[in-house]
N, CA, C and O atoms as a printed pandas DataFrame, in Angstrom:
     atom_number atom_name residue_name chain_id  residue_number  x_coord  y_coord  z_coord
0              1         N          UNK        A               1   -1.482   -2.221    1.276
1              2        CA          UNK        A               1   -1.466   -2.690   -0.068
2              3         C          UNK        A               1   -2.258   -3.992   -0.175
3              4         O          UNK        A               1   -2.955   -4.111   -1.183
4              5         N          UNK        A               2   -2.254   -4.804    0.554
5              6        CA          UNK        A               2   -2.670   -5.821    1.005
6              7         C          UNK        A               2   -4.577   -5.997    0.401
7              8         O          UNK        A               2   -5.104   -6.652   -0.497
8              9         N          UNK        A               3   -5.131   -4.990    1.499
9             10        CA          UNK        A               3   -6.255   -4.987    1.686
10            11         C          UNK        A               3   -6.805   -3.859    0.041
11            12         O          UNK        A               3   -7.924   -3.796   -0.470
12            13         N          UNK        A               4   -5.828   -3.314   -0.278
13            14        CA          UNK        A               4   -6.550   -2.653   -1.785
14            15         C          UNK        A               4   -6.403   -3.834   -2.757
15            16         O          UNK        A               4   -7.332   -4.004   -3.547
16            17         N          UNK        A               5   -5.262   -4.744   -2.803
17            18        CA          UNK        A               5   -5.608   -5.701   -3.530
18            19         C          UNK        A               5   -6.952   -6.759   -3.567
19            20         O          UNK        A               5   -7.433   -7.319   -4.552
20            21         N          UNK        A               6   -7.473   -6.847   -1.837
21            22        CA          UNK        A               6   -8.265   -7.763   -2.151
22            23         C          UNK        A               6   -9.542   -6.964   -2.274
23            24         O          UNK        A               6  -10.437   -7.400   -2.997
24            25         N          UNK        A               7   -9.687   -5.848   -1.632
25            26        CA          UNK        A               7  -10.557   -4.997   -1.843
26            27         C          UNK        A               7  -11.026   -4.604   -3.493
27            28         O          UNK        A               7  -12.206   -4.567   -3.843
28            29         N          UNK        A               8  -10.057   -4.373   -4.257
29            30        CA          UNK        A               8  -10.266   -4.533   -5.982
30            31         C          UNK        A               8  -10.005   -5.438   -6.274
31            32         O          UNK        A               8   -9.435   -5.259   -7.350
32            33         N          UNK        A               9  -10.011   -6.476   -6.051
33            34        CA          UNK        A               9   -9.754   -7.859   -6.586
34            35         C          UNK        A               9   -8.620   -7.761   -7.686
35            36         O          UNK        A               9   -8.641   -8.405   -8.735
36            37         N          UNK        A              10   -7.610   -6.856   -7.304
37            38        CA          UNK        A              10   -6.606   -7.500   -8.113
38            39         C          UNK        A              10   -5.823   -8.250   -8.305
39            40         O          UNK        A              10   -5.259   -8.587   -7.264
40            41         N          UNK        A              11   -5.360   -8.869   -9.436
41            42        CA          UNK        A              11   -5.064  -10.172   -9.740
42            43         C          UNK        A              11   -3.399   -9.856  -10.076
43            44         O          UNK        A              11   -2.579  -10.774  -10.092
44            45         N          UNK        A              12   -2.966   -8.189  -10.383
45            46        CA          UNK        A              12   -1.085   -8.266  -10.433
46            47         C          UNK        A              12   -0.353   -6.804   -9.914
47            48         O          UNK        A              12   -0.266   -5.796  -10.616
48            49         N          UNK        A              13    0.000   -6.900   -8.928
49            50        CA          UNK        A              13    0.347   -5.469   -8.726
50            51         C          UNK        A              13    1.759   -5.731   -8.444
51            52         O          UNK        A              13    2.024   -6.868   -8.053
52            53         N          UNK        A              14    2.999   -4.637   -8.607
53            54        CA          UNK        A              14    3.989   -4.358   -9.271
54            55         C          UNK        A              14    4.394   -3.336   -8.383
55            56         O          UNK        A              14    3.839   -2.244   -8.502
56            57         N          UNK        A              15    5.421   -3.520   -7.353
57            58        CA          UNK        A              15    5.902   -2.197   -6.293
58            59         C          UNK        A              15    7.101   -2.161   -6.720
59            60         O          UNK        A              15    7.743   -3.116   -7.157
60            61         N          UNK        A              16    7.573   -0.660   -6.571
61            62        CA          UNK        A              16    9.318   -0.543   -6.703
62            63         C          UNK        A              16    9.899    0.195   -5.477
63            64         O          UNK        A              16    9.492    1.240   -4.967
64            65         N          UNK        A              17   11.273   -0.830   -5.004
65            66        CA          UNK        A              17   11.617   -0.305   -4.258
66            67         C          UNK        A              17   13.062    0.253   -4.454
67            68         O          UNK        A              17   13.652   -0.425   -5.296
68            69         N          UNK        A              18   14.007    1.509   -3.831
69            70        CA          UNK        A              18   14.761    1.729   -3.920
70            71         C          UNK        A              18   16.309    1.038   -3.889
71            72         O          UNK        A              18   17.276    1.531   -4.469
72            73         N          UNK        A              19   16.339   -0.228   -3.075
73            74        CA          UNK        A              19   16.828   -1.096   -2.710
74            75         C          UNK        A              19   16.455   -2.477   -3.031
75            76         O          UNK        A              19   15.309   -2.781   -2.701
76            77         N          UNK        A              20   17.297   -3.556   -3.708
77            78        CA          UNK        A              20   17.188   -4.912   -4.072
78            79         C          UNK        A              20   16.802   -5.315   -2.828
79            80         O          UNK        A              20   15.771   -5.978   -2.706
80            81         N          UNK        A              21   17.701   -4.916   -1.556
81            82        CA          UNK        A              21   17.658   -5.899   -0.175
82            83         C          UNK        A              21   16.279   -5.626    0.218
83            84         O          UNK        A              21   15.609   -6.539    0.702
84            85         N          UNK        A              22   15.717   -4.284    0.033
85            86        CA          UNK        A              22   14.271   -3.894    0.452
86            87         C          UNK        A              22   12.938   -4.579    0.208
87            88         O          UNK        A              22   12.001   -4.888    0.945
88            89         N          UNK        A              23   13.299   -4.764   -1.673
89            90        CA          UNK        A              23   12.451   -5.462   -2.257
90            91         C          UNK        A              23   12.171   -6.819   -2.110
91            92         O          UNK        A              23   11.078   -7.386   -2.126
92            93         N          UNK        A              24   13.692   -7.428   -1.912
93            94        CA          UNK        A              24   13.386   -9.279   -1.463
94            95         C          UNK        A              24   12.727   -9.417    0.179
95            96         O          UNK        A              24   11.978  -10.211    0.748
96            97         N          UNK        A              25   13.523   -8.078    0.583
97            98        CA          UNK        A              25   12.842   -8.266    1.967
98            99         C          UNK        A              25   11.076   -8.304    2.018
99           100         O          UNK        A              25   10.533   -9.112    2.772
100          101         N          UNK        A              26   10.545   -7.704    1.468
101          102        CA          UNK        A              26    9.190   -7.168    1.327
102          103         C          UNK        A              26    8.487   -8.554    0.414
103          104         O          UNK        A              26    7.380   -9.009    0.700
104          105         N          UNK        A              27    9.271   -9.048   -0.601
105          106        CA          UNK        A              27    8.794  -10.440   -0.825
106          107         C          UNK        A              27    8.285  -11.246   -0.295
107          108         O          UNK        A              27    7.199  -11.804   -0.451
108          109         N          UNK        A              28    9.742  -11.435    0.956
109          110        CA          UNK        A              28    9.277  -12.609    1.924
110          111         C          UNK        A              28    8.718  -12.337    2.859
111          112         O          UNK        A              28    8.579  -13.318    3.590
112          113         N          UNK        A              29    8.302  -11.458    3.234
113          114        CA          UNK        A              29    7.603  -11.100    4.312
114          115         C          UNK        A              29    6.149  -10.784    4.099
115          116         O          UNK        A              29    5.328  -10.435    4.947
116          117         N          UNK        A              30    5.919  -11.046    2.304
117          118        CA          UNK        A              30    4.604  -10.210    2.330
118          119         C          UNK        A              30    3.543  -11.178    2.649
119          120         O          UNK        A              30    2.444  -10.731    2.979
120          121         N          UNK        A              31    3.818  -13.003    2.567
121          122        CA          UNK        A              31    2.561  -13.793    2.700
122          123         C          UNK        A              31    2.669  -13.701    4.433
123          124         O          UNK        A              31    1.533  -13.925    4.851
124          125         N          UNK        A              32    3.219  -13.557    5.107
125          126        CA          UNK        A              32    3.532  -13.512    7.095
126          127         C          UNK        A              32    3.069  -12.641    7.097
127          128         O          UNK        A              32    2.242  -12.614    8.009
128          129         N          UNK        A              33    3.113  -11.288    6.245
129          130        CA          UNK        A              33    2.265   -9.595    7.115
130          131         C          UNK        A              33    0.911  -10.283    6.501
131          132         O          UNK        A              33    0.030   -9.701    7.134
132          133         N          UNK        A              34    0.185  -11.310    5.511
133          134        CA          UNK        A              34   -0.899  -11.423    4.908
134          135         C          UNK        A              34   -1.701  -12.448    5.760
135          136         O          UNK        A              34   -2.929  -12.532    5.785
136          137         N          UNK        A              35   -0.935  -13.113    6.362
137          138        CA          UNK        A              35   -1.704  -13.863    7.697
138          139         C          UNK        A              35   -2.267  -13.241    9.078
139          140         O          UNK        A              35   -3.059  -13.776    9.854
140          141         N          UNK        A              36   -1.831  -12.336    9.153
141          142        CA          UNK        A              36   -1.782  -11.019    9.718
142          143         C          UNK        A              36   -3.183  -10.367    9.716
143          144         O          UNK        A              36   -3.617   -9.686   10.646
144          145         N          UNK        A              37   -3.843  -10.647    8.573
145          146        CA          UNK        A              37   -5.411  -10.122    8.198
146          147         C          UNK        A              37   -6.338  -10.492    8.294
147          148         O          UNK        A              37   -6.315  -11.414    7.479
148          149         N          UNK        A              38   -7.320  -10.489    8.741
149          150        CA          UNK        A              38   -8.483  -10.852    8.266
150          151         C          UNK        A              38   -8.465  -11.324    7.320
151          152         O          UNK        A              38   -7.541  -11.113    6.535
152          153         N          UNK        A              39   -9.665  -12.289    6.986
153          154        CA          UNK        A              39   -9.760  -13.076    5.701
154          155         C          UNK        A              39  -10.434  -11.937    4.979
155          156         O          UNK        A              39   -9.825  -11.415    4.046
156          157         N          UNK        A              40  -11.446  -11.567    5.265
157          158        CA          UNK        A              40  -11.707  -10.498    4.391
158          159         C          UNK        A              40  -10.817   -9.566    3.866
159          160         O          UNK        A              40  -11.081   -8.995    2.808
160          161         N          UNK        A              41   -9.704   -9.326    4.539
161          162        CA          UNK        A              41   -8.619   -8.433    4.363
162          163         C          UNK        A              41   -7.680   -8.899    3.382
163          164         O          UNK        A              41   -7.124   -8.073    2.658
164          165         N          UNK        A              42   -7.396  -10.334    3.255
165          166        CA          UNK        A              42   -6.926  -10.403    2.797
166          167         C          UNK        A              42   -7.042  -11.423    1.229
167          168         O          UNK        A              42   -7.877  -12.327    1.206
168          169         N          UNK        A              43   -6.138  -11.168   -0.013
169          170        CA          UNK        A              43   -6.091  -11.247   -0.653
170          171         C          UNK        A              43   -6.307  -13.131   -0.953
171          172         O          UNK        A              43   -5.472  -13.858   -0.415
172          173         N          UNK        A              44   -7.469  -13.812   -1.833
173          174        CA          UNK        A              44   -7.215  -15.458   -1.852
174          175         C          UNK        A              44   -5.733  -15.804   -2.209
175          176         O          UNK        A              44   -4.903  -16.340   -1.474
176          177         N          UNK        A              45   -5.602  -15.437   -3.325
177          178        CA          UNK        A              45   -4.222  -16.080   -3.808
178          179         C          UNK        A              45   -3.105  -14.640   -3.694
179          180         O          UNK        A              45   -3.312  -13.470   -4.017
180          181         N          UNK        A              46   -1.825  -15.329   -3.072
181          182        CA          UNK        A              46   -0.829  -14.266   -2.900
182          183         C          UNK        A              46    0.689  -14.840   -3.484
183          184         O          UNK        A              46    1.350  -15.815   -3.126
184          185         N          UNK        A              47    0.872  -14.095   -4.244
185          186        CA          UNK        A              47    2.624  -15.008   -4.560
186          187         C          UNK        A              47    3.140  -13.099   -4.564
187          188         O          UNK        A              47    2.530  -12.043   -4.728
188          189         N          UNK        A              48    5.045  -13.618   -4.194
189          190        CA          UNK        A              48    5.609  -12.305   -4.249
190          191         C          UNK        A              48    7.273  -12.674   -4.300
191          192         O          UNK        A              48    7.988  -13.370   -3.579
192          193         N          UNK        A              49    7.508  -11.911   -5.433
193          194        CA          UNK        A              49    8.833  -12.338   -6.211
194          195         C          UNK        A              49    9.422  -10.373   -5.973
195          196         O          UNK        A              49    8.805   -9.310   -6.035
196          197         N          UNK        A              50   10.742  -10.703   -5.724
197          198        CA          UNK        A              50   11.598   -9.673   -5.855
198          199         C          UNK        A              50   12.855  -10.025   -7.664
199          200         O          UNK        A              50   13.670  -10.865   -8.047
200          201         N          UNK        A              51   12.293   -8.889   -8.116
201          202        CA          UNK        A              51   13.153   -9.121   -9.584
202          203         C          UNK        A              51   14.182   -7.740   -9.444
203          204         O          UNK        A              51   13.764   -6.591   -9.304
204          205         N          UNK        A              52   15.756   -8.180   -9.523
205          206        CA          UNK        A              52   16.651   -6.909   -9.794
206          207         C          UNK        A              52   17.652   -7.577  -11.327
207          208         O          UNK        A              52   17.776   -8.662  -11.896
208          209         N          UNK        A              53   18.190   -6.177  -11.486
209          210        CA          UNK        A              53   18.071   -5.689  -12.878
210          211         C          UNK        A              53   19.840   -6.832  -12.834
211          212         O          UNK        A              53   20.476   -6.982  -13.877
212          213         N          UNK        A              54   20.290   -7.431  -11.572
213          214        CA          UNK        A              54   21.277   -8.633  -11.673
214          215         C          UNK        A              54   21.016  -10.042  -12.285
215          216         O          UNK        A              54   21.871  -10.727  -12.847
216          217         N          UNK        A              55   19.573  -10.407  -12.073
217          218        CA          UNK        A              55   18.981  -11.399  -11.914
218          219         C          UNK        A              55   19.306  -11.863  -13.037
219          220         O          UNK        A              55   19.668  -11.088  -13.922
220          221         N          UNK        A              56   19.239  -13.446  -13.285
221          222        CA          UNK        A              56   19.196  -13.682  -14.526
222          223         C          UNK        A              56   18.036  -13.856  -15.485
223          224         O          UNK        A              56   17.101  -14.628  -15.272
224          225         N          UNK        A              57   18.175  -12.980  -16.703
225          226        CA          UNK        A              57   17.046  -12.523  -17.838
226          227         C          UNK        A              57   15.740  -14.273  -17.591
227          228         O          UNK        A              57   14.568  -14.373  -17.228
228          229         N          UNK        A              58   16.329  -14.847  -17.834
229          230        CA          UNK        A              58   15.375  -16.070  -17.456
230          231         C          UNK        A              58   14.337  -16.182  -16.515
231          232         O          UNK        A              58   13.111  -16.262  -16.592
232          233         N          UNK        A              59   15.497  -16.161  -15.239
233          234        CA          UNK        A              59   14.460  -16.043  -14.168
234          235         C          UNK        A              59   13.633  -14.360  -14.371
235          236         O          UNK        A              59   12.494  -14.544  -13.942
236          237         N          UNK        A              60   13.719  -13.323  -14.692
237          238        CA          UNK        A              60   13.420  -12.038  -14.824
238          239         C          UNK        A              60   12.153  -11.891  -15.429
239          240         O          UNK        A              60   11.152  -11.243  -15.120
240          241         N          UNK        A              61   12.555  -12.977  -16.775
241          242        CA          UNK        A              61   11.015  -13.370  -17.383
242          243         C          UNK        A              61   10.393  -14.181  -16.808
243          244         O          UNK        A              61    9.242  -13.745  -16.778
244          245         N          UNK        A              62   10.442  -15.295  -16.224
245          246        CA          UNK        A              62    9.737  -15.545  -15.651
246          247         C          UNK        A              62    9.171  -15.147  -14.468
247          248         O          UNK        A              62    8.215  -15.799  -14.050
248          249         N          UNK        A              63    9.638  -14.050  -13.744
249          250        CA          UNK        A              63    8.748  -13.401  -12.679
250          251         C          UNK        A              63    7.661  -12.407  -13.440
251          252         O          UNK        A              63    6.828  -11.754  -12.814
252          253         N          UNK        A              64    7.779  -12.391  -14.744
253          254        CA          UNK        A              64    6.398  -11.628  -15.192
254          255         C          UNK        A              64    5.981  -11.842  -16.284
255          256         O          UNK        A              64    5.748  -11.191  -17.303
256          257         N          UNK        A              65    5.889  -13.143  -15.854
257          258        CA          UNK        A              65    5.256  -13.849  -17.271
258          259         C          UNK        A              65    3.593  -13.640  -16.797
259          260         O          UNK        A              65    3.218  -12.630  -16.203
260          261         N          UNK        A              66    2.812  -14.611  -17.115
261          262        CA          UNK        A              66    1.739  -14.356  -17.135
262          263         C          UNK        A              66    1.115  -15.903  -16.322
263          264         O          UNK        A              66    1.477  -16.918  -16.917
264          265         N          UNK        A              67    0.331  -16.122  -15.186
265          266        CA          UNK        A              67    0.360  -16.883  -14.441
266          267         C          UNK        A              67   -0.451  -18.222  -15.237
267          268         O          UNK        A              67   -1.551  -18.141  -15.785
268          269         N          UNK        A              68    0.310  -19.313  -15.148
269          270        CA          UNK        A              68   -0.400  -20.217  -15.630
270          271         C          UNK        A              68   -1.640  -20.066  -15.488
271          272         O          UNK        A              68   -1.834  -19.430  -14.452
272          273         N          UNK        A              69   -2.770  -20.377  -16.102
273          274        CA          UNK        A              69   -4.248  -21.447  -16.298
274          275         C          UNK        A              69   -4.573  -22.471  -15.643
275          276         O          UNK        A              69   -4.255  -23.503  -16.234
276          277         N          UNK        A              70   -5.098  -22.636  -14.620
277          278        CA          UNK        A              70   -5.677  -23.744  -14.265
278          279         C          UNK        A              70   -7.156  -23.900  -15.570
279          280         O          UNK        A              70   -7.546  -23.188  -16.495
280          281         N          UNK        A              71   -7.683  -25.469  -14.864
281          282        CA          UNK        A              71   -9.065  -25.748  -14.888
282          283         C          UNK        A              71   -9.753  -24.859  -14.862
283          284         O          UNK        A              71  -10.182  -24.384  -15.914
284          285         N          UNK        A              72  -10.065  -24.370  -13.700
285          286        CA          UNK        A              72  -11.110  -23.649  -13.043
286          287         C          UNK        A              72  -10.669  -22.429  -13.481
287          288         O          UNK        A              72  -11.540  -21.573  -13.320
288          289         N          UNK        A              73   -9.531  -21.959  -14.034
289          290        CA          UNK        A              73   -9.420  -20.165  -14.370
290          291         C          UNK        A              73  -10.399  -19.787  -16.043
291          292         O          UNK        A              73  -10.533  -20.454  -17.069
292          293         N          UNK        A              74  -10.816  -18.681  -15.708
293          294        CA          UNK        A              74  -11.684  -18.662  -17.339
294          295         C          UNK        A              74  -10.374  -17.655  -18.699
295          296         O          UNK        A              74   -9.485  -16.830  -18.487
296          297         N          UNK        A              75  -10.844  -18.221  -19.852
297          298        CA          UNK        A              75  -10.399  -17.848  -20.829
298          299         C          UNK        A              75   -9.462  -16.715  -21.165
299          300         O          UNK        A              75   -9.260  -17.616  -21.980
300          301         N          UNK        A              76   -8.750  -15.770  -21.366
301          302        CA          UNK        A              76   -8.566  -15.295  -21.661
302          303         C          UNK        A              76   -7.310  -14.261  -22.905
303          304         O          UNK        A              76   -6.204  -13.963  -22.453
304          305         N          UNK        A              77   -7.529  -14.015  -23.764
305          306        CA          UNK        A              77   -6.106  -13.472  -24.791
306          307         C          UNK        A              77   -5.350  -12.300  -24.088
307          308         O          UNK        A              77   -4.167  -12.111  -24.369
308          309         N          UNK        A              78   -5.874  -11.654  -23.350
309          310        CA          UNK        A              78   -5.126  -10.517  -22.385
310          311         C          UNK        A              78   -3.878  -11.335  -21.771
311          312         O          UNK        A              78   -3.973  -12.451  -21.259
312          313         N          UNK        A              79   -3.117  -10.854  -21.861
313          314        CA          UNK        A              79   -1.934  -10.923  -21.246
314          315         C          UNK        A              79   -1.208   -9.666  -20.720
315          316         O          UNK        A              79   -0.516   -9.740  -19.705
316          317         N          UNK        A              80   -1.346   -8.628  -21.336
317          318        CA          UNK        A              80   -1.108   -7.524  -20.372
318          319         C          UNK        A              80   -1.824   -6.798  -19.604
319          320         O          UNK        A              80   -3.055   -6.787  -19.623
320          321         N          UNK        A              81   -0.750   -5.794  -18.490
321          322        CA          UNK        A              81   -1.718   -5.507  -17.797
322          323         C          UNK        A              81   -3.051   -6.096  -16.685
323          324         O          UNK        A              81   -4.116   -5.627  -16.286
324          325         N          UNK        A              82   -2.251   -7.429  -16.474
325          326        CA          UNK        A              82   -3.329   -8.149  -16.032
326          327         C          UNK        A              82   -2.737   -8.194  -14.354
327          328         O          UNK        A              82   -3.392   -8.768  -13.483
């Protein structure tokens, strides 16, 4: 998954797992399996949040909100799908 992200340069991808414990597990483990790569392999920027349907609505939205703006990021009204 890793290497299709950086390979398409994608910027939000979204896994489901059968298990909450699976999913946080796979969170924290995903920037340690990402050191793991080649730089080419791997993705510049990596963040990875496990969201279950316990969580609180707050934090829930904020795991898919839409990633701040820096400086250096360019313009955009898209917010979904991104």
């Amino acid at each position: 998954m890793l290497r299709a992200v950086a390979d398409l340069d994608l910027r939000r991808v979204i896994t489901f797992h059968s298990r909450v414990a699976g999913a946080r597990e796979f969170a924290d483990t995903l920037t340690t399996a990402a050191a793991l790569l080649k730089d080419a392999d791997r993705p510049e920027r990596l963040t990875a949040l496990a969201v279950a349907g316990t969580d609180r609505l707050k934090d829930r939205r904020a795991a898919f909100a839409p990633p701040a703006r820096t400086a250096n990021s360019p313009a955009s009204s898209a917010t979904a799908g991104s």
